[in-house]
SEDORO-122290 format. One line per field, with one value per residue (C-alpha): x, y, z; residue number from 1. Coordinates in nm, 2 decimals. Example, Ala and Ser with C-alpha at 12.3 -4.5 7.8 and 13.67 -1.06 7.14 Angstrom:
# SEDORO-122290
x 1.23 1.37
y -0.45 -0.11
z 0.78 0.71
nr 1 2
END
This chain:
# SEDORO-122290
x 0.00 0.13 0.19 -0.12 0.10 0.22 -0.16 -0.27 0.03 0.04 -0.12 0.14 0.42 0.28 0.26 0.62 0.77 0.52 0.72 1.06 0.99 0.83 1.02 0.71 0.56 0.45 0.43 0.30 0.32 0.15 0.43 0.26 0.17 -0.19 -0.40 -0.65 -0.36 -0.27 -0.56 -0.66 -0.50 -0.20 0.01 -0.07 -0.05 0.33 0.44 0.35 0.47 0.83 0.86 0.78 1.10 1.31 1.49 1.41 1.56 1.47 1.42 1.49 1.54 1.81 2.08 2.44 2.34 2.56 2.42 2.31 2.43 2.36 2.44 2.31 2.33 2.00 2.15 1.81 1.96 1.67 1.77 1.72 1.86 1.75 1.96 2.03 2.09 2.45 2.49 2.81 2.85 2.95 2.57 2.44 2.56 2.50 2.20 2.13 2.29 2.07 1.75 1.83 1.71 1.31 1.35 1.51 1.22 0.95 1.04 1.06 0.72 0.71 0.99 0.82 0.50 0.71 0.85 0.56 0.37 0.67 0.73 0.32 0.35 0.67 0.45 0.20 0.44 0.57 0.50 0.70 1.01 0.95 1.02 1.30 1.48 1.46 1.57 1.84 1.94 1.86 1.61 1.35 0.99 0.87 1.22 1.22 0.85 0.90 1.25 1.26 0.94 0.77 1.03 1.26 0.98 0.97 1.31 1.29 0.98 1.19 1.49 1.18 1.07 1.38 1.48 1.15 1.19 1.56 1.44 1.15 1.41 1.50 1.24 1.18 1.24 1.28 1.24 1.59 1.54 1.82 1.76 1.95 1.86 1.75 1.84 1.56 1.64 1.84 1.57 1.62 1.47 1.66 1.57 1.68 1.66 1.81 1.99 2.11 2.50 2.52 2.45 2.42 2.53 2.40 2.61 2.36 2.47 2.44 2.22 1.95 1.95 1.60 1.66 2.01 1.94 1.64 1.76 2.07 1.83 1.54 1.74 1.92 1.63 1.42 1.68 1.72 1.97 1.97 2.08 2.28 2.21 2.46 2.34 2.58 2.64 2.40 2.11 2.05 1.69 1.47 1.71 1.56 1.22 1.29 1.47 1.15 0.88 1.07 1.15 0.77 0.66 0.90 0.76 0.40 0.48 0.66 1.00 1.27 1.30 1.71 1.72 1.74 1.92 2.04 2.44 2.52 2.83 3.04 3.38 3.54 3.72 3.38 3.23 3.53 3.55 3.15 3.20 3.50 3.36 3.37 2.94 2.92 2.87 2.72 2.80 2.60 2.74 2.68 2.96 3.26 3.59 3.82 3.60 3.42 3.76 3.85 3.54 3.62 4.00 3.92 3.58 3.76 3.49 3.16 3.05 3.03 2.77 2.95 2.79 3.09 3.22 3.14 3.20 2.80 2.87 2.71 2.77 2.56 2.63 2.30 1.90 1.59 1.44 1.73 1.53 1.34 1.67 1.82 1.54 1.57 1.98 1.92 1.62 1.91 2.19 1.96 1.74 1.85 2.20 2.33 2.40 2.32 2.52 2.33 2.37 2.58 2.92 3.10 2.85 3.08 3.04 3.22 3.47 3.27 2.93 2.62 2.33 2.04 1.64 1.73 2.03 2.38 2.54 2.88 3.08 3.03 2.66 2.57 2.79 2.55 2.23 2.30 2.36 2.05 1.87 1.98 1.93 1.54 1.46 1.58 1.43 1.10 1.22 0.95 1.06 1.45 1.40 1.16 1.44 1.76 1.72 1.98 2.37 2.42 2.76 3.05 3.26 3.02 2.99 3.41 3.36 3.11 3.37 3.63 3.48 3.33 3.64 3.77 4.07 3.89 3.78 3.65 3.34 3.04 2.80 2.90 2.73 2.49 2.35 1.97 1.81 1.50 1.21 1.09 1.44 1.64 1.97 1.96 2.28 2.14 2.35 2.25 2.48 2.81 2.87 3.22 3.37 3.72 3.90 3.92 4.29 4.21 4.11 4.27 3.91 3.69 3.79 3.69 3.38 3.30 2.99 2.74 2.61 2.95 2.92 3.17 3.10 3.42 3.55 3.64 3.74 3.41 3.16 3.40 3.61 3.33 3.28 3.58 3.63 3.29 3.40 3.72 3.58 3.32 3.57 3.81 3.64 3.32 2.97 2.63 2.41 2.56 2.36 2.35 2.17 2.21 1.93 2.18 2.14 2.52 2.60 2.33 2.43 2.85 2.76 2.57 2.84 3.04 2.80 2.80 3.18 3.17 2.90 2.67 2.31 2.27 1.94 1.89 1.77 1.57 1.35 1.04 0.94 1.23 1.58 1.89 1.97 1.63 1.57 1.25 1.21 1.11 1.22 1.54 1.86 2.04 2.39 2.55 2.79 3.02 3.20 3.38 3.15 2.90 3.00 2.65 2.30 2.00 1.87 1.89 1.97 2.33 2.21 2.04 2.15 2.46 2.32 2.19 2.28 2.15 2.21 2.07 2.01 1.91 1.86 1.80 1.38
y 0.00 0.33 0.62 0.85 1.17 1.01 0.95 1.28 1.48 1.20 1.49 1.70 1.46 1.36 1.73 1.78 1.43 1.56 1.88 1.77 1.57 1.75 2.08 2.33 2.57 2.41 2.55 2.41 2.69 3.05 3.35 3.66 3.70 3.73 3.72 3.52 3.25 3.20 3.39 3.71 3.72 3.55 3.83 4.00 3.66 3.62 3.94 3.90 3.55 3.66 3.91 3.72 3.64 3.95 3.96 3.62 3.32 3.04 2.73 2.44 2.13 1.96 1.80 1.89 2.23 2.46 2.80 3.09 3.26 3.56 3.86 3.89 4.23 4.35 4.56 4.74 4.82 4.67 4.52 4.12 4.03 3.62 3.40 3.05 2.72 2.63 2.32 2.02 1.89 1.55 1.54 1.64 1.40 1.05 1.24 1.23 0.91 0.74 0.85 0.69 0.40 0.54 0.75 0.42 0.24 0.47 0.42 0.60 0.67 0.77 0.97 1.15 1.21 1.35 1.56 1.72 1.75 1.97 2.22 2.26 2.36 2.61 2.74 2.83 2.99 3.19 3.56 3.43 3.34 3.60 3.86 3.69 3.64 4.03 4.15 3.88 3.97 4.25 4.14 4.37 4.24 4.08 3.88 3.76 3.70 3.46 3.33 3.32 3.14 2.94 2.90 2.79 2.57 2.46 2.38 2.17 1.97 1.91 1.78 1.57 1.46 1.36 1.19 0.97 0.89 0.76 0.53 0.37 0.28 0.03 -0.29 -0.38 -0.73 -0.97 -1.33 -1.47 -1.82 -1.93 -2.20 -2.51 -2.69 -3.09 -2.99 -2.74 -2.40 -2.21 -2.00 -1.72 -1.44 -1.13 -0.79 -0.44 -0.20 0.16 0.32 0.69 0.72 0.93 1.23 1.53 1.89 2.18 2.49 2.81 3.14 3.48 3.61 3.29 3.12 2.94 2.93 2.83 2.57 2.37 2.15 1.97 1.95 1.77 1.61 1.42 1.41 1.21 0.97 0.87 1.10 1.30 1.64 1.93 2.32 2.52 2.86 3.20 3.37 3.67 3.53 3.24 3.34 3.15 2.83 2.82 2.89 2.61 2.34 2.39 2.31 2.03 1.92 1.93 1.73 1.48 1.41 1.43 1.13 0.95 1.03 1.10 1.55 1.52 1.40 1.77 1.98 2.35 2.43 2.79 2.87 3.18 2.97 2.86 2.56 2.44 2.43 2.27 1.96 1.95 1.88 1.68 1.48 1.07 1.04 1.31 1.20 1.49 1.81 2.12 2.46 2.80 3.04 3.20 2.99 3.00 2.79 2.60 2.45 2.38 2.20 1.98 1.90 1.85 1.67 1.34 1.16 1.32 1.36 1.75 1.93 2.33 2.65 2.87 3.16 3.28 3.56 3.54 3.73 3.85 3.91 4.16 4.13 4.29 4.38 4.42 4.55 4.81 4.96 4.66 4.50 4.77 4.76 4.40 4.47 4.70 4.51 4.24 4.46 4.65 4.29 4.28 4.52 4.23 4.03 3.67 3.43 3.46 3.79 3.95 4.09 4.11 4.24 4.20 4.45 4.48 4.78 4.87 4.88 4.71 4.70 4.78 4.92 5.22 5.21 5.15 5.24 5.27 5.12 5.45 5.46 5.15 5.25 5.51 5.39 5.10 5.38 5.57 5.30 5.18 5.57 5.56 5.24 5.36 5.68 5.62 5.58 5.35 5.09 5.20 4.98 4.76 4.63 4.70 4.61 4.68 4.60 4.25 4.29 4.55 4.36 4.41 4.81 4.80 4.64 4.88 5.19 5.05 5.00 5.37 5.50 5.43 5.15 4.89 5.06 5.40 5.46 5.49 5.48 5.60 5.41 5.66 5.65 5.58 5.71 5.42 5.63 5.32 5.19 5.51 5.28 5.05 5.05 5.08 5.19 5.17 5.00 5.05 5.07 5.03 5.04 4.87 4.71 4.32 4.31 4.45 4.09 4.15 4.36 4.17 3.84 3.74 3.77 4.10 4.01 4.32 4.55 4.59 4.53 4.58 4.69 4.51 4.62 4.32 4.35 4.22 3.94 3.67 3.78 3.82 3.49 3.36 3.55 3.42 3.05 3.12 3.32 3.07 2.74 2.94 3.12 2.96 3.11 2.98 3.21 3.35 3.57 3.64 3.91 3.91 3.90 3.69 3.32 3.20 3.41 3.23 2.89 2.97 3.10 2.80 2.59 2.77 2.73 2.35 2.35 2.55 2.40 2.70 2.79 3.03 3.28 3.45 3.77 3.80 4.15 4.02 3.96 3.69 3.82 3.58 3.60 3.41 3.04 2.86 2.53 2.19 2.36 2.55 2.34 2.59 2.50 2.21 2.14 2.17 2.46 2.60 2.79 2.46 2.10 2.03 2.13 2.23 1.94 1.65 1.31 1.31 1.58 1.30 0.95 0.96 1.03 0.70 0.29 0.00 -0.28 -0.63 -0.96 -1.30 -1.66 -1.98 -2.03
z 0.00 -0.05 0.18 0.22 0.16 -0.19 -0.31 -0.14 -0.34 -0.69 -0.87 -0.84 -0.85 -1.18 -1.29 -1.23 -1.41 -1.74 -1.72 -1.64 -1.98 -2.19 -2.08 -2.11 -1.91 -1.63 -1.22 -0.91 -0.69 -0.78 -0.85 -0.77 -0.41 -0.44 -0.17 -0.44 -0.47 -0.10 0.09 0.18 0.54 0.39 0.33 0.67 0.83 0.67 0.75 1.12 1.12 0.98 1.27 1.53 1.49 1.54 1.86 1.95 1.94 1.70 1.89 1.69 1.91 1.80 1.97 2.13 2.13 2.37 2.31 2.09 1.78 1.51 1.43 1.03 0.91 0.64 0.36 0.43 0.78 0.91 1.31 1.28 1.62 1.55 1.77 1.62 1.81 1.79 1.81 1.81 1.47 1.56 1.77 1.42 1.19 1.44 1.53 1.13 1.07 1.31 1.17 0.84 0.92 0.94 0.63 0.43 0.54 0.40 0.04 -0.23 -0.23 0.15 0.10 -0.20 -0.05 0.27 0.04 -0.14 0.16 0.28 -0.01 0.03 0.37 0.24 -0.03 0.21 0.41 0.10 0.23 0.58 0.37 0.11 0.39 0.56 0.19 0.16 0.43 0.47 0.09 -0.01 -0.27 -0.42 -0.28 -0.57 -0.61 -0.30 -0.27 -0.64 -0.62 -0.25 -0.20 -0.51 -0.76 -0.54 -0.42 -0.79 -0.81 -0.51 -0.65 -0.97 -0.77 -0.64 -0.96 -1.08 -0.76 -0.74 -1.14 -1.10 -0.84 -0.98 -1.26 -0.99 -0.95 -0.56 -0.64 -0.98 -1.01 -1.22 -1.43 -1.62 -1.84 -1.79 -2.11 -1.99 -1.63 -1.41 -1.47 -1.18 -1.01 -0.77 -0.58 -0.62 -0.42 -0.45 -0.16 -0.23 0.02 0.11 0.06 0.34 0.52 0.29 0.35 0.19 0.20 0.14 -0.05 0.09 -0.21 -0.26 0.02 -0.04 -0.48 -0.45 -0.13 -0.25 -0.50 -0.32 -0.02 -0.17 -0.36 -0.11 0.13 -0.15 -0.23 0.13 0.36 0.61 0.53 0.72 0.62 0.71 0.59 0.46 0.80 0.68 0.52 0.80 0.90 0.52 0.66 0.99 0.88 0.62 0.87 1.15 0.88 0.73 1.08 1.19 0.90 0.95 1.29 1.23 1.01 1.21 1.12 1.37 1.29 1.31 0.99 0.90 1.09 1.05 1.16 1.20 1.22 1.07 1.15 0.86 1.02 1.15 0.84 0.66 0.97 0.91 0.50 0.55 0.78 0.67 0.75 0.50 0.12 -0.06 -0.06 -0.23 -0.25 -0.39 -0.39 -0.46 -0.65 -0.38 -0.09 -0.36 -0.52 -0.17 -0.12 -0.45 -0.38 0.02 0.00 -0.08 0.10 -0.08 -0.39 -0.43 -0.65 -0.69 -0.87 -0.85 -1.03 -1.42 -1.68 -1.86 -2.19 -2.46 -2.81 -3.03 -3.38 -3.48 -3.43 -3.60 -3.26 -3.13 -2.83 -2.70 -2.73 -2.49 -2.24 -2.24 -2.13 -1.90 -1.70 -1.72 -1.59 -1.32 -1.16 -0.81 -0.88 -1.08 -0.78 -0.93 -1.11 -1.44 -1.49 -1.78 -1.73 -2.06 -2.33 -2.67 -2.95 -3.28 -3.27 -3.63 -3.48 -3.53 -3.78 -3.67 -3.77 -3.65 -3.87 -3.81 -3.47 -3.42 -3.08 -2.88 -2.96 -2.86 -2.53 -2.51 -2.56 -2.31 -2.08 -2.15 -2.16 -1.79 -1.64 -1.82 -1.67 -1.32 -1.39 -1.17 -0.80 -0.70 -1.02 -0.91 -0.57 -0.69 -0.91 -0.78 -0.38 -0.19 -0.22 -0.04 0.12 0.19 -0.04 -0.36 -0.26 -0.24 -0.58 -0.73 -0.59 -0.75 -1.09 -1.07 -1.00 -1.35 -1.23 -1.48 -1.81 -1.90 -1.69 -1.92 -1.69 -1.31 -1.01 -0.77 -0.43 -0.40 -0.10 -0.06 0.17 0.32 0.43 0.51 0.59 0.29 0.03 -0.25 -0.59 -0.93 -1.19 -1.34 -1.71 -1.85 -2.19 -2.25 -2.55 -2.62 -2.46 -2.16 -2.02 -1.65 -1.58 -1.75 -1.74 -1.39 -1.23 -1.07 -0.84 -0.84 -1.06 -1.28 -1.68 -1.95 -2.30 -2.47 -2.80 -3.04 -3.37 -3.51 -3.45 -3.52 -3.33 -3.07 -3.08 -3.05 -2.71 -2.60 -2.63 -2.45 -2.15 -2.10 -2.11 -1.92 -1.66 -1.67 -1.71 -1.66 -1.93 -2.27 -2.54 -2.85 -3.10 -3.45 -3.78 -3.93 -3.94 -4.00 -3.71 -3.47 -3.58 -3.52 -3.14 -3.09 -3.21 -2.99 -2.71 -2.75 -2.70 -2.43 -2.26 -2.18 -2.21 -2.48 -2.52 -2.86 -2.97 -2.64 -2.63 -2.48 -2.10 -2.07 -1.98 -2.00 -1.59 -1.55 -1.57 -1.53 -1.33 -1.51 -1.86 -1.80 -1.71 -1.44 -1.58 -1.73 -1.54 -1.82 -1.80 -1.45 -1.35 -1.21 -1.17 -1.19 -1.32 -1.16 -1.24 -1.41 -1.37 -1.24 -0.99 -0.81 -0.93 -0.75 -0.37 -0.36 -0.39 -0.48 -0.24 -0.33 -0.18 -0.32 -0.28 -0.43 -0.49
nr 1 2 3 4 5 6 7 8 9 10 11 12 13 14 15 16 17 18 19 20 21 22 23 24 25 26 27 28 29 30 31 32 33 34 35 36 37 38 39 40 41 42 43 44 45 46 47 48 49 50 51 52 53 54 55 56 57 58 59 60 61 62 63 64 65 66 67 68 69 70 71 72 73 74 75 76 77 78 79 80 81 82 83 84 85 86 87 88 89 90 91 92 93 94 95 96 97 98 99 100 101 102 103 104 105 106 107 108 109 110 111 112 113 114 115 116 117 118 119 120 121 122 123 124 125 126 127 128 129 130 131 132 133 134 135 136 137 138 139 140 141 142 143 144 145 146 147 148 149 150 151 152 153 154 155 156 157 158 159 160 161 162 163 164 165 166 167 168 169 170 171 172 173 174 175 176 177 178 179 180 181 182 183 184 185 186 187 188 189 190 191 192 193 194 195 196 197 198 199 200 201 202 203 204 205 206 207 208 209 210 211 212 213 214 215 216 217 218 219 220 221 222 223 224 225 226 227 228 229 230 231 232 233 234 235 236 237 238 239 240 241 242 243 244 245 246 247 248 249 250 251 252 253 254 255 256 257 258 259 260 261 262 263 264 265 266 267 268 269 270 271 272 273 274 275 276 277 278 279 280 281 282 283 284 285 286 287 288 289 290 291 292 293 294 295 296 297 298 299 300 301 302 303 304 305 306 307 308 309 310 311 312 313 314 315 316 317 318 319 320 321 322 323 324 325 326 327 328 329 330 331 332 333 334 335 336 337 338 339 340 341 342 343 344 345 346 347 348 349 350 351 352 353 354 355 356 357 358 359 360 361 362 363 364 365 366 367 368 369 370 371 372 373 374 375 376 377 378 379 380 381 382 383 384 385 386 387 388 389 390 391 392 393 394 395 396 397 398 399 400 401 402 403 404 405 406 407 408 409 410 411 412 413 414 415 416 417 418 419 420 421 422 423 424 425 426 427 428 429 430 431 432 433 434 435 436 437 438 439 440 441 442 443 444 445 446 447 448 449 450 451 452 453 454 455 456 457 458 459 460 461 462 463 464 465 466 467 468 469 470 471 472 473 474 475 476 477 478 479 480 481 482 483 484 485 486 487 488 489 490 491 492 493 494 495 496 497 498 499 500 501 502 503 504 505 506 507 508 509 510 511 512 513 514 515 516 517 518 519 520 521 522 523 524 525 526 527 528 529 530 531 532 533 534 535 536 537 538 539 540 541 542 543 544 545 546 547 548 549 550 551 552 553 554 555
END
């Protein structure tokens, strides 16, 4: 018989495994916080709910703790004042180890329907999380209220999806007859049993810590582990929230709650004994190139799944839609001050200009209009912090400084101050637009995280490509672009893209900008370029956090 949360949730489930096939639109949970989608007290009923926590401490139950910890800081200078359990890693992991057992036992259906019955109860906890994401972040509202709450509730369902359909590859049991010509045929009973490898840990990022979290942890809850968030040091608060629902789920079914666990810890050495540790098989992590390569030559033990640094470029050729093709950039360069790992840093232009419908324009006025186009958009305060947010950390503002002072590349477009009314102490700064020549690669060839782009002279769209290719299989990059009315051009930069291993979006000018990916359709890297050792999702993202273990016998 199955588990009553996998026929309660089968709906959904199946919605998910048509979409992760068929790659269409397709969304379980509702995007715009509506009080028509989650109820008309909902958003009041969030709100309250997220600030019951400020000043408090978050209880969480779990064992070896020996005391309290916080201290994040809200780039909308917003006081938090959450205290967080600290608690013994080595108490975490048997704790997790131990309840194994339970969660092996219910299946992969069980585990499934456990699961789905979770990421509802998130979803209806989206305007909870949607606040704690901003003000952890420094996410506009409507960011954090969509990627903070339901898509990354999507993306965790597809990590579900995917983890349930590699699974059910795997028969419970088969009955083996080999004939043995006059002689009876050998008969035996053979049964499969999967098993978790081990005890997962998901390292969270300071920027999406719900988006960028989600997938390893579903995906190694649903194939049969216990999992350990260890959350970025400011954005700690959508973890908790996330670890105590999980955790209550877990034991309203009968599941021991320290299977998932939340570590806090802003010690560096902590962390690295936690993912090093010999219980620990899996390890997810979004982040910067210097801890995620350690992670990969020091994780010996796990298997670890790494988004890391990029250079996302893109290479105009030409247009037969000039200014929807520069209010498609600048949405692209503004969304959330460029502070996420699809956005576009190197934007690659011919040094003889462009065709366009508007008629040629040369190098300088495409420089231009880019920069026009970025001041009109941000014209309207209200859309200004609706879309930038605020600046995440002190070491992106450094960044921005830096780049605005002219050290990088001639300054086309210069950063400013925005004072936001409702948060009088939130950094925010609009984006920095700079113009350099192909062979100054030192500034634009690694990633500069924030809202820093470079409008790169090349000496035409060969060339253009050329450079694309080698950023991208040198550096890494997790989106690349193109525009151009010519078909020969599209088809070299997709050969190029399929060298390079990166997703490519062409000639976009609508409502879809290249930093955005869509669950169940768009793969979230490829895991075949530096930037990501693995992609949000697909098969390998959840085939290797479980094993088959078999027994038979004679019949």
């Amino acid at each position: 018989m199955s588990h009553p949360l996998f026929e309660k949730h089968r709906a959904l489930l199946d919605g998910a495994l048509n979409a992760i096939h068929t790659r269409g639109y397709w969304s379980a949970f509702n995007e715009m916080p509506s009080p028509k989608a989650y109820g008309e007290t909902a958003p009041a009923d969030g709100k309250q709910a997220y600030e019951s926590h400020l000043g408090q401490q978050f209880a969480l139950n779990q064992p070896g703790q020996s005391g309290w910890t916080g201290g994040e800081q809200s780039p909308y200078g917003v006081d938090l004042n959450v205290q967080y359990p600290v608690c013994d890693i080595e108490a975490l992991i048997a704790a997790g180890e131990q309840a194994m057992a339970g969660w092996q036992a219910a299946g992969a259906d069980g585990r499934a329907g456990i699961c789905l019955e979770i990421l509802t109860r998130l979803n209806q906890q989206s305007f909870e999380l949607a606040h704690a994401v901003m003000m952890t972040t420094g996410q506009g509202w409507m960011m954090a209220f969509q990627a903070g709450a339901p898509h990354a509730q999507d993306r965790g369902l597809e990590a579900v999806a995917y983890a349930y359909r590699e699974q059910k590859f795997v028969p419970g049991e088969a009955t083996w007859e080999k004939p043995q010509g006059k002689n009876p045929p050998l008969v035996m009973k053979k049964h499969f049993e999967i098993v978790g490898r081990g005890v997962g840990v998901v390292v969270g990022c300071g920027t999406f810590p719900t988006w960028n979290t989600y997938p390893g942890l579903f995906a190694a809850l649903a194939t049969g582990n216990a999992v350990i968030v260890k959350p970025h040091s400011n954005a700690i608060l959508p973890a908790a929230i996330t670890v105590r629902s999980i955790r209550a789920v877990l034991a309203e079914n009968g599941i021991d709650p320290n299977l998932v666990s939340l570590c806090v810890t802003d010690k560096r050495e902590t962390t690295q004994k936690l993912v090093t540790h010999k219980a620990v098989k899996s390890v997810d992590f979004t982040g910067g190139n210097v801890f995620g390569q350690w992670l990969i030559d020091n994780c010996r033990q796990a298997q670890v799944y790494a988004e890391l640094a990029g250079v996302n470029n893109i290479v105009i050729d030409s247009t037969d839609s000039y200014r929807k093709m520069m209010g498609n950039l600048a949405f692209t360069l503004s969304l959330y001050s460029g502070q996420m790992c699809t956005t576009s840093q190197a934007i690659l232009v011919p040094a003889g200009g462009i065709d366009t419908d508007e008629g040629h324009k040369s190098y300088d006025a495409v420089c231009a209009d880019l920069a026009q186009a970025v001041t009109g958009f941000l014209s309207k305060p209200e859309v200004a912090h609706a879309v930038l947010g605020a600046i995440q950390s002190a070491d992106t503002l450094k960044r921005i400084e830096q780049a605005g002072s002219g050290q990088l590349g001639t300054v086309i477009l210069a950063p400013s101050k925005l004072d936001n009314p409702e948060f009088p102490k939130a950094a925010v700064r609009t984006p920095v637009l700079l113009a350099c020549d192909a062979g100054q690669e030192a500034a634009y060839m690694e990633e500069r995280f924030g809202p820093i782009s470079f409008i790169v002279k090349v000496a035409d769209t060969a060339a253009a490509i050329a450079l694309s290719e080698r950023i991208i299989s040198t550096h890494g990059a997790l989106t690349a672009g193109v525009y151009s009315t010519k078909a020969e051009v599209i088809d070299a930069m997709t050969t190029a893209t399929w060298r390079s291993k990166v997703a490519l979006s062409i000639n976009l000018t609508g409502g879809v900008f290249v930093n955005q990916s869509a669950a169940y359709s768009d793969y979230h890297g490829t895991g075949g370029n530096p930037s990501a050792n693995a992609s949000y999702a697909d098969s390998a993202f959840v085939a290797n956090r479980f094993r088959v273990v078999q027994r038979r016998y004679h019949v």
